[in-house]
N, CA, C and O atoms as a GROMACS GRO file, in nm:
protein
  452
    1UNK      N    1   0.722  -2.413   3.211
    1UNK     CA    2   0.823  -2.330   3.147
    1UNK      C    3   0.875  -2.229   3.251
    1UNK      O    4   0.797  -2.197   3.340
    2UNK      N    5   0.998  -2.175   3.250
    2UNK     CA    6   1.096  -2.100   3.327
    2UNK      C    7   1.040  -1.979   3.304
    2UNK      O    8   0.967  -1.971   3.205
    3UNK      N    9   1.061  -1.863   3.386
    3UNK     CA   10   1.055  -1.745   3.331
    3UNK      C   11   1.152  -1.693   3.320
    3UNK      O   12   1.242  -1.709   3.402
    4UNK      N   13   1.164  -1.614   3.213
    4UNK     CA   14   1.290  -1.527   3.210
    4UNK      C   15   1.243  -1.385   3.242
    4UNK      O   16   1.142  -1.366   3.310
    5UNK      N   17   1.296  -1.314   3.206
    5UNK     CA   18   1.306  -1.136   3.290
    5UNK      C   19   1.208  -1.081   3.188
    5UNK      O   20   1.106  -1.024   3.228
    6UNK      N   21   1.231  -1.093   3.072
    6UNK     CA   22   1.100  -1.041   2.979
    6UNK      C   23   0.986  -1.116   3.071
    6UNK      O   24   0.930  -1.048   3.158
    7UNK      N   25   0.951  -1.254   3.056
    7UNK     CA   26   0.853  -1.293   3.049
    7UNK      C   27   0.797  -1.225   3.220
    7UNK      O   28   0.679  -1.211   3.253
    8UNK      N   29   0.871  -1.205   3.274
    8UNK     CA   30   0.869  -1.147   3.417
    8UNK      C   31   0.778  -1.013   3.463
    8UNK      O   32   0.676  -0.992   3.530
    9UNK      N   33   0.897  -0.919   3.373
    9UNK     CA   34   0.826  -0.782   3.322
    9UNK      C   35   0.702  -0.769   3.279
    9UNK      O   36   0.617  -0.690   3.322
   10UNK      N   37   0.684  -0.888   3.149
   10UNK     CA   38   0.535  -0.920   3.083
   10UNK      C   39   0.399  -0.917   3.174
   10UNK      O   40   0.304  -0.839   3.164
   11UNK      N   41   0.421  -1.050   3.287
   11UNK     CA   42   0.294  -1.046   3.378
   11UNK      C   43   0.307  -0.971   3.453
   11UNK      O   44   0.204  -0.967   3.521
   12UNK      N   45   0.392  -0.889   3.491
   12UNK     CA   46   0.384  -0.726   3.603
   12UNK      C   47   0.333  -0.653   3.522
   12UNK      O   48   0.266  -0.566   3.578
   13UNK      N   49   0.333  -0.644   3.391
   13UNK     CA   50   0.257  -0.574   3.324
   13UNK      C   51   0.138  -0.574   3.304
   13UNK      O   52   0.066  -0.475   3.310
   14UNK      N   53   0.102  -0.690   3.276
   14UNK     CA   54  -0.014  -0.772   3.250
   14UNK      C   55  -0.134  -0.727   3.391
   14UNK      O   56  -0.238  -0.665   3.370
   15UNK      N   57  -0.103  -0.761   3.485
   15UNK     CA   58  -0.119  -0.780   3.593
   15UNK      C   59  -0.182  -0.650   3.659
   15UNK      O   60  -0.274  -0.639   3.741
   16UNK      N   61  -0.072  -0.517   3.570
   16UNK     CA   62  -0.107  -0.383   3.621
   16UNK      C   63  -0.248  -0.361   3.554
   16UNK      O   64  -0.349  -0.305   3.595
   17UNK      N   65  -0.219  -0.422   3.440
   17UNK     CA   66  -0.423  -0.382   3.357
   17UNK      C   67  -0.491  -0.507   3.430
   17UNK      O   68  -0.598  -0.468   3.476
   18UNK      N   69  -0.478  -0.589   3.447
   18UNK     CA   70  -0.575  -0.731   3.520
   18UNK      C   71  -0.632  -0.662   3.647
   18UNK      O   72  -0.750  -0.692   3.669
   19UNK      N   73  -0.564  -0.562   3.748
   19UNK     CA   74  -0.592  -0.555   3.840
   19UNK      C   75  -0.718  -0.505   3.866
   19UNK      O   76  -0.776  -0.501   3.975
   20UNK      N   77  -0.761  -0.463   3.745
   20UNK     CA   78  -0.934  -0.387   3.738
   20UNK      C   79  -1.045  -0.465   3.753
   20UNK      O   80  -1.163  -0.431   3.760
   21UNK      N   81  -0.982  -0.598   3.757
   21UNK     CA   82  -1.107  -0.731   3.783
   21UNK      C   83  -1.065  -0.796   3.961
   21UNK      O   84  -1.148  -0.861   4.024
   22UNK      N   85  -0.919  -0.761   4.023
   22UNK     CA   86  -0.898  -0.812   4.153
   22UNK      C   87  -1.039  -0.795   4.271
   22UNK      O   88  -1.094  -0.685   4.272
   23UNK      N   89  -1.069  -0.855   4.323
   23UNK     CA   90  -1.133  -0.868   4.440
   23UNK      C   91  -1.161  -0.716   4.507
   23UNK      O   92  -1.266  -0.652   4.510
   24UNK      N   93  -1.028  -0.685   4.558
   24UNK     CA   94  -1.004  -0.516   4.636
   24UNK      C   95  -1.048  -0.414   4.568
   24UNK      O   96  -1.094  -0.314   4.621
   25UNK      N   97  -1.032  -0.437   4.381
   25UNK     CA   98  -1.025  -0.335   4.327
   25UNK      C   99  -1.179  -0.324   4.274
   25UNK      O  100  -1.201  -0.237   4.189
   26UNK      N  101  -1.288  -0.405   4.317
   26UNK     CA  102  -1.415  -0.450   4.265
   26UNK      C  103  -1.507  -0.373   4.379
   26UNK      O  104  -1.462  -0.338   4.488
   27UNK      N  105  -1.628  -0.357   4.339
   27UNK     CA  106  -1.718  -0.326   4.456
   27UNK      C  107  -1.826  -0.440   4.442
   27UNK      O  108  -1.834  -0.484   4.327
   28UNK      N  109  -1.914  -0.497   4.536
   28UNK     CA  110  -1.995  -0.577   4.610
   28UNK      C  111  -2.058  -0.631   4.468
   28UNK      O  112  -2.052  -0.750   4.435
   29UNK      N  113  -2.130  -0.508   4.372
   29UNK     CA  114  -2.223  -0.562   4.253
   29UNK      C  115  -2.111  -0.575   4.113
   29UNK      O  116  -2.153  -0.649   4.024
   30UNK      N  117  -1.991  -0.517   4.091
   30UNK     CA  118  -1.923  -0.542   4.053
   30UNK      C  119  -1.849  -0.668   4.013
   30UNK      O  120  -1.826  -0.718   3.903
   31UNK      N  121  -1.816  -0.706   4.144
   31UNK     CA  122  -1.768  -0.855   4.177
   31UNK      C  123  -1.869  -0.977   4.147
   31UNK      O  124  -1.834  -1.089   4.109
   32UNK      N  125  -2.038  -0.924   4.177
   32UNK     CA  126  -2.154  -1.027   4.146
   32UNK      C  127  -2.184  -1.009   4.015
   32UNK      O  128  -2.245  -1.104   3.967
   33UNK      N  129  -2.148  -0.867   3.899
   33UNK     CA  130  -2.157  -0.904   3.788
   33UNK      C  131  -2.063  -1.021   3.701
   33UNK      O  132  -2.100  -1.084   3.602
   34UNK      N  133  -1.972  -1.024   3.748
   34UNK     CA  134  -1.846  -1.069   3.693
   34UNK      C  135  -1.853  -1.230   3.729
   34UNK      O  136  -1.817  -1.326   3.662
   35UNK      N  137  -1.916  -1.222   3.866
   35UNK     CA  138  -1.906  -1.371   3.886
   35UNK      C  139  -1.952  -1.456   3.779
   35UNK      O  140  -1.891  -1.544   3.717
   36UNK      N  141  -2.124  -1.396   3.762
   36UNK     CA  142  -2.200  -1.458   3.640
   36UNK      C  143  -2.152  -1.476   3.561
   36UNK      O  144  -2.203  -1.573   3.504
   37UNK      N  145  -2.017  -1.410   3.477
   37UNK     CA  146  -2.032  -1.442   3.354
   37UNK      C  147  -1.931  -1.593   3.327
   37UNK      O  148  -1.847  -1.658   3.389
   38UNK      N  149  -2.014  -1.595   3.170
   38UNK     CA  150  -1.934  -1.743   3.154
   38UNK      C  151  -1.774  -1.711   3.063
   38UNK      O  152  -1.748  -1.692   2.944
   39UNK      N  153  -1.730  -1.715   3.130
   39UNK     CA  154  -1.581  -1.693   3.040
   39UNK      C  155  -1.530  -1.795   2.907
   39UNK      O  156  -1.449  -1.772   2.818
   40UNK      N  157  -1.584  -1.874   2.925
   40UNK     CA  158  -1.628  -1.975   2.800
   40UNK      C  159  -1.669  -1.904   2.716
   40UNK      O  160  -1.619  -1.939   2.609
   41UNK      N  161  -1.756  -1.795   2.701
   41UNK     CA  162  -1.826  -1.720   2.592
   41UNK      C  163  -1.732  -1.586   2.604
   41UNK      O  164  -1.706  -1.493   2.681
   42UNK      N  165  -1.688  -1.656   2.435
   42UNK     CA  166  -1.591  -1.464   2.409
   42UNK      C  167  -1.699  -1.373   2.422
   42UNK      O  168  -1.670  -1.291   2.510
   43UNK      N  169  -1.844  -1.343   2.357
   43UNK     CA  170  -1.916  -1.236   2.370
   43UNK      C  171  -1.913  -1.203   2.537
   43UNK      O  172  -1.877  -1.086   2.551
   44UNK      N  173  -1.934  -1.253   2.641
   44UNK     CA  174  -1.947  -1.237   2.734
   44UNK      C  175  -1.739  -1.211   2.829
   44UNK      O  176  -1.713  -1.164   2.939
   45UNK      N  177  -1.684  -1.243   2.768
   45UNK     CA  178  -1.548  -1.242   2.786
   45UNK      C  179  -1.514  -1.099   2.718
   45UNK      O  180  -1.457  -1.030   2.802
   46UNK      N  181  -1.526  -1.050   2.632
   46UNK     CA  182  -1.485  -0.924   2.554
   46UNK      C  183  -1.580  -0.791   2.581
   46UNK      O  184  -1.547  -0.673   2.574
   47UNK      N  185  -1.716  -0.853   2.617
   47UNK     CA  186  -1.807  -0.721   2.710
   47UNK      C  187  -1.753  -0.687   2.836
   47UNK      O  188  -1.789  -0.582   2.889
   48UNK      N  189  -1.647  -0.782   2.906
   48UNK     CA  190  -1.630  -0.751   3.044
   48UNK      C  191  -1.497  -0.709   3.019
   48UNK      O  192  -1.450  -0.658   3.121
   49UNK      N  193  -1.415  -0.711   2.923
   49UNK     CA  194  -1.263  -0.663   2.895
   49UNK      C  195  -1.304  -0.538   2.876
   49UNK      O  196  -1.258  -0.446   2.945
   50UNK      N  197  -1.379  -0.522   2.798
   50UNK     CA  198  -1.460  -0.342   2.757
   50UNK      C  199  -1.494  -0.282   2.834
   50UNK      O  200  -1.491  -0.161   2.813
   51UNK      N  201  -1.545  -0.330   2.963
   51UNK     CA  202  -1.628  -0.240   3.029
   51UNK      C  203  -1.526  -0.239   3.168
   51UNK      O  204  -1.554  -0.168   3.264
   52UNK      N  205  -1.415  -0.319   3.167
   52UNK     CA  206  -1.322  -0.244   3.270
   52UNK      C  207  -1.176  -0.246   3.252
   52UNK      O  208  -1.099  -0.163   3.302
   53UNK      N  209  -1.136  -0.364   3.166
   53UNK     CA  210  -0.988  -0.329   3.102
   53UNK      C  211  -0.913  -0.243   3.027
   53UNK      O  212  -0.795  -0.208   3.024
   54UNK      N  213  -1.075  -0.206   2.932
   54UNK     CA  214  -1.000  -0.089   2.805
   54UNK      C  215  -0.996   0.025   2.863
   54UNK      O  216  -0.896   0.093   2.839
   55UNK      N  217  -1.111   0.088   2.965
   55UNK     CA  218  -1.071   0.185   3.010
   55UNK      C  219  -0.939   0.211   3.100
   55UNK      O  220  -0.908   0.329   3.118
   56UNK      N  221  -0.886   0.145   3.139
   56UNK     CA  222  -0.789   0.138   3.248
   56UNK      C  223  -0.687   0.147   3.120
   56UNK      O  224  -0.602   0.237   3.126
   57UNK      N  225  -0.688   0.073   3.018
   57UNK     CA  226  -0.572   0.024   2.904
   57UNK      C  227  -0.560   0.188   2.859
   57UNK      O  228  -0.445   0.232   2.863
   58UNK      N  229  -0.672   0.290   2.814
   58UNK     CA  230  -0.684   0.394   2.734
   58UNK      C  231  -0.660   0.476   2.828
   58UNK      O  232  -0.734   0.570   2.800
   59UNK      N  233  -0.595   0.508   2.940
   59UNK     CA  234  -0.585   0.600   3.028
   59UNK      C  235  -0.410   0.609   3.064
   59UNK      O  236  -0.336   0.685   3.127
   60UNK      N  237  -0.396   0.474   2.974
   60UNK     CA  238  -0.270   0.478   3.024
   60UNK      C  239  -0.143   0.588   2.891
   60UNK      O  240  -0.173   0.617   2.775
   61UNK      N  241  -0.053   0.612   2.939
   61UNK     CA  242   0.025   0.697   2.808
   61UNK      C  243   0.052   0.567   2.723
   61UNK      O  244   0.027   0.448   2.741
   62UNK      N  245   0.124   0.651   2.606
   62UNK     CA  246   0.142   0.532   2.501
   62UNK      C  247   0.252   0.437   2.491
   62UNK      O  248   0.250   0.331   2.430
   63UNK      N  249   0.379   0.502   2.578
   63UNK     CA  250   0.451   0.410   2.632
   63UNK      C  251   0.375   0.282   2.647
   63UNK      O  252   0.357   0.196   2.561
   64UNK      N  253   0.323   0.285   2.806
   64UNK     CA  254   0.239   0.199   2.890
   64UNK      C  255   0.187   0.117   2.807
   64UNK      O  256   0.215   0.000   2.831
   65UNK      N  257   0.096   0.141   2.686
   65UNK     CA  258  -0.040   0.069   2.639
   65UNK      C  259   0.067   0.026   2.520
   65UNK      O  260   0.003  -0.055   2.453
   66UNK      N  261   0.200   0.042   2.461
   66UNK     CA  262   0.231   0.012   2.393
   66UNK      C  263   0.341  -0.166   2.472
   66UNK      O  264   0.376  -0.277   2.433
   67UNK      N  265   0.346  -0.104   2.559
   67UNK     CA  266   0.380  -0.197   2.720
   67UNK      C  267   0.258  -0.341   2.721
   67UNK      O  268   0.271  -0.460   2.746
   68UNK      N  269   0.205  -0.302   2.702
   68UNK     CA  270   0.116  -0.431   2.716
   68UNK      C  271   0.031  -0.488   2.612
   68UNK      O  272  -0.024  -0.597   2.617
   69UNK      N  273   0.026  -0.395   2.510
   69UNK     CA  274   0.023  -0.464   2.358
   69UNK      C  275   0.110  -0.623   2.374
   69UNK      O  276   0.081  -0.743   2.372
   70UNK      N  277   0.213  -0.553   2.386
   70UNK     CA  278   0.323  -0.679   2.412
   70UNK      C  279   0.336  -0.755   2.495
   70UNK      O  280   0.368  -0.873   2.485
   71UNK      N  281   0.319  -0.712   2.559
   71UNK     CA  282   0.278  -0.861   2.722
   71UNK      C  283   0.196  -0.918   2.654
   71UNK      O  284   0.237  -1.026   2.609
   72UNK      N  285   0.055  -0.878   2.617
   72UNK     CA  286  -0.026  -0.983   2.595
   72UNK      C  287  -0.019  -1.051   2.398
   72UNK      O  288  -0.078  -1.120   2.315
   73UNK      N  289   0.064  -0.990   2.416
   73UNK     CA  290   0.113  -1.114   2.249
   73UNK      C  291   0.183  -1.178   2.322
   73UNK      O  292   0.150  -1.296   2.325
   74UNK      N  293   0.308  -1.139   2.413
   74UNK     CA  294   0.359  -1.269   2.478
   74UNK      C  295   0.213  -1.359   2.542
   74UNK      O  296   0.165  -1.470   2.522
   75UNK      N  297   0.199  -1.311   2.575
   75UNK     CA  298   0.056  -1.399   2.683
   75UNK      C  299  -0.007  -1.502   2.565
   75UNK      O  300  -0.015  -1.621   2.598
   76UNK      N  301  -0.045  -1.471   2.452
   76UNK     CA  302  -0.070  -1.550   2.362
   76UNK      C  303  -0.023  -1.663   2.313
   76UNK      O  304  -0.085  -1.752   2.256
   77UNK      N  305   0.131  -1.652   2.348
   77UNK     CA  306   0.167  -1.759   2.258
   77UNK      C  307   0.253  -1.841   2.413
   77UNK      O  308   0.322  -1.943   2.408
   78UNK      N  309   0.227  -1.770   2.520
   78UNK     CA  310   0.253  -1.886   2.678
   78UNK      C  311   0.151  -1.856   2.732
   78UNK      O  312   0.130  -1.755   2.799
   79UNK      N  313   0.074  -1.948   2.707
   79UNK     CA  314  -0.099  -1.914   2.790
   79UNK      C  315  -0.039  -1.971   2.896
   79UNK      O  316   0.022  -1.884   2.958
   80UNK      N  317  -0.028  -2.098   2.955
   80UNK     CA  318   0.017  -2.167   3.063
   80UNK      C  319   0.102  -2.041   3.134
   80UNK      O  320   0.057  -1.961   3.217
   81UNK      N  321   0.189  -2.044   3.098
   81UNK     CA  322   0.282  -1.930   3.203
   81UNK      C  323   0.237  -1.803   3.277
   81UNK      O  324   0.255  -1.759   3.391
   82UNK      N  325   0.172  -1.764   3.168
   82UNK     CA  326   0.088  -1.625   3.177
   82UNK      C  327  -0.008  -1.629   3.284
   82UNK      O  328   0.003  -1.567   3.391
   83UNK      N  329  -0.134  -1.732   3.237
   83UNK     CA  330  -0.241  -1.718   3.330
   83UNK      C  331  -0.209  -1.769   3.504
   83UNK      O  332  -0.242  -1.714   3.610
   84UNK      N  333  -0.135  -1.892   3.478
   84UNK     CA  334  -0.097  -1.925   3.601
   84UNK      C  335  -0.021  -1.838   3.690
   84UNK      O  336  -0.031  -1.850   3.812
   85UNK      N  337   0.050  -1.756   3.638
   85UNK     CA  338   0.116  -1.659   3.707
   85UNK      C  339   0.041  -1.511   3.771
   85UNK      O  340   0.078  -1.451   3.872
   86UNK      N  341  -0.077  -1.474   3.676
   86UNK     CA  342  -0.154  -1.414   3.695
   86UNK      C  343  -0.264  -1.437   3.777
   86UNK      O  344  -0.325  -1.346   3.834
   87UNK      N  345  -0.293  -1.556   3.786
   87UNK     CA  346  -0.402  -1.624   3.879
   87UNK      C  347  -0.336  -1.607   4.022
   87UNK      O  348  -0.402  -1.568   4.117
   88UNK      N  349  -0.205  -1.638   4.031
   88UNK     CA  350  -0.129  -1.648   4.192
   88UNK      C  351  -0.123  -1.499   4.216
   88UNK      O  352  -0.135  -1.470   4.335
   89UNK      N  353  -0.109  -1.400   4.134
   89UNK     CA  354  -0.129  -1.259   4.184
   89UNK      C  355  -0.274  -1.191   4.222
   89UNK      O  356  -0.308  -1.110   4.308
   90UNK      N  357  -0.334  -1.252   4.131
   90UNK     CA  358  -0.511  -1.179   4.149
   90UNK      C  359  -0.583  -1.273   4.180
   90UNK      O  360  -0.568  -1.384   4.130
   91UNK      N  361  -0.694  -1.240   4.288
   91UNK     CA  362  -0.795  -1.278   4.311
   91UNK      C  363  -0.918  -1.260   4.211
   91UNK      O  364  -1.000  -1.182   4.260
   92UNK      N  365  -0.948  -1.300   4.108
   92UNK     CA  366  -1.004  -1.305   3.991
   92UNK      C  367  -1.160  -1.332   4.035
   92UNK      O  368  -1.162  -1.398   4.139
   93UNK      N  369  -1.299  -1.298   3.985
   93UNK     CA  370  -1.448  -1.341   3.973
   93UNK      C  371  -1.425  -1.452   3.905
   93UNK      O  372  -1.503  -1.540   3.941
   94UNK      N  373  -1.355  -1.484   3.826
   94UNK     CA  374  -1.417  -1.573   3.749
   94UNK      C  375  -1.277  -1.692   3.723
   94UNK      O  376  -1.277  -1.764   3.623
   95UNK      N  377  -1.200  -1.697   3.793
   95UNK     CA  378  -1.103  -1.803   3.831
   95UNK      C  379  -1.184  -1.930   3.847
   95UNK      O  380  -1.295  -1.959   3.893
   96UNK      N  381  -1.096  -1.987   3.798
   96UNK     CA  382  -0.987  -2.015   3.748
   96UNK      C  383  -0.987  -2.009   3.571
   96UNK      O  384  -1.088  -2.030   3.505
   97UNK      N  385  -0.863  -1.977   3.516
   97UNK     CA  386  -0.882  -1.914   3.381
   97UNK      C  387  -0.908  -2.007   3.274
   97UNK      O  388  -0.820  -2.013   3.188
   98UNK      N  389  -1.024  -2.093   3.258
   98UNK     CA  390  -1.058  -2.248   3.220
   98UNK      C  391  -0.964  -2.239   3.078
   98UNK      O  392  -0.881  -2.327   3.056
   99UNK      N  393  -0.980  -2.155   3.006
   99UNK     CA  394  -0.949  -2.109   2.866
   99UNK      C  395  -0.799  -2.014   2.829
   99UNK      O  396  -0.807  -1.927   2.742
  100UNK      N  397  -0.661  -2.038   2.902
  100UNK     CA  398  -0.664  -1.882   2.892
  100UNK      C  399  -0.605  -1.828   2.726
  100UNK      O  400  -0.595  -1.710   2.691
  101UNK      N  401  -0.578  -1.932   2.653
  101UNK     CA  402  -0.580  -1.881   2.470
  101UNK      C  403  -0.684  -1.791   2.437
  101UNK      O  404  -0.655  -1.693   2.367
  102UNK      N  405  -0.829  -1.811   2.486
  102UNK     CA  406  -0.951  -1.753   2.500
  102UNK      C  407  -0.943  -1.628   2.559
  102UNK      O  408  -0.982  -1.520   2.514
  103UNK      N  409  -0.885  -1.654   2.666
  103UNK     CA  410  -0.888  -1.522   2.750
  103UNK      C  411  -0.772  -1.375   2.720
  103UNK      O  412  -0.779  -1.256   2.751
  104UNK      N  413  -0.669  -1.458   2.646
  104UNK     CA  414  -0.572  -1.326   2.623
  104UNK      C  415  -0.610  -1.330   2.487
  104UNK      O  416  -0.633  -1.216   2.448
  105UNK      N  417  -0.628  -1.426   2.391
  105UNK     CA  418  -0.712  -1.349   2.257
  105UNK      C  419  -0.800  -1.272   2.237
  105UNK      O  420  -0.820  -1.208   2.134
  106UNK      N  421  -0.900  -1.273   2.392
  106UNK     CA  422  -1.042  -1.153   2.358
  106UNK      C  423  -0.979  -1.054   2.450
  106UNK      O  424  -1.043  -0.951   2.473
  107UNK      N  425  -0.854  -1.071   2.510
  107UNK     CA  426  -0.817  -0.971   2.560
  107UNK      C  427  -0.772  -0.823   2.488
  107UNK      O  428  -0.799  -0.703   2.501
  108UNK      N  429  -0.656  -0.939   2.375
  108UNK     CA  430  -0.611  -0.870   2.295
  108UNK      C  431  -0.715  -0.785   2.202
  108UNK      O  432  -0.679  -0.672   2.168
  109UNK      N  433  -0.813  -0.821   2.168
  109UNK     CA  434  -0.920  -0.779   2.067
  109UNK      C  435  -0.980  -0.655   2.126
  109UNK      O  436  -0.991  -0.550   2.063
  110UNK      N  437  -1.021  -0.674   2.265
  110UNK     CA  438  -1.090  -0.553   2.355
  110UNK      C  439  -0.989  -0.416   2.372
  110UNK      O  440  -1.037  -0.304   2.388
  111UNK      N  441  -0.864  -0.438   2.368
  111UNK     CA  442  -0.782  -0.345   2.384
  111UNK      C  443  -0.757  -0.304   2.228
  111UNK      O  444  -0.741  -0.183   2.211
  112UNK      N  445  -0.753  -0.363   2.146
  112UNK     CA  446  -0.742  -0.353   2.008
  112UNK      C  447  -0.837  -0.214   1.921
  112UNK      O  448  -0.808  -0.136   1.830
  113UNK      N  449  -0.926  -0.231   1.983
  113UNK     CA  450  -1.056  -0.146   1.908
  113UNK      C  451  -1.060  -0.005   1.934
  113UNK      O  452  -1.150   0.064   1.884
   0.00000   0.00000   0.00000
């Protein structure tokens, strides 16, 4: 699928909260917690959205977090577009995104609460 300028905006958005799992933005035990986990398992997928996405998500003004509410409902319903596009920007622990319906649904849930 094409992107258009929303969907554009969307993963720059996306991307700005993802960046809390990038490689650069990780430290040594950080990066080795993350490796472990199985992203297959939402419990283990939604403990690691919690413990570094929401804070980054809750820091942001409400503009912002109201900003990516919506990216990731877009992200929901173009998993393909989304993750693949997000994968070519971040160096991810736990790449490649086997699941990513999985991954922006427990996304959405972790930011949700």
């Amino acid at each position: 699928m094409k992107k258009n300028k929303q969907a554009e905006n969307n993963i720059d958005t996306l991307t700005s909260l993802l960046k809390v799992f990038d490689t650069v933005m990780l430290s040594d035990q950080e990066w080795e917690e993350l490796v472990e986990i199985d992203i297959e398992r939402e419990d283990e997928l939604f403990r690691a959205f919690r413990k570094y996405a929401t804070p980054e998500y809750e820091s942001m003004d409400p503009t912002s977090q109201t900003m990516i509410r919506d990216a990731v409902l877009a992200a929901c319903s173009e998993v393909d577009l989304y993750s693949r596009e997000i994968m070519q920007r971040l160096s991810l622990p736990f790449s490649p995104i086997t699941n990513p319906q999985l991954f922006f649904t427990t996304l959405r849930e972790a930011i949700a609460e």
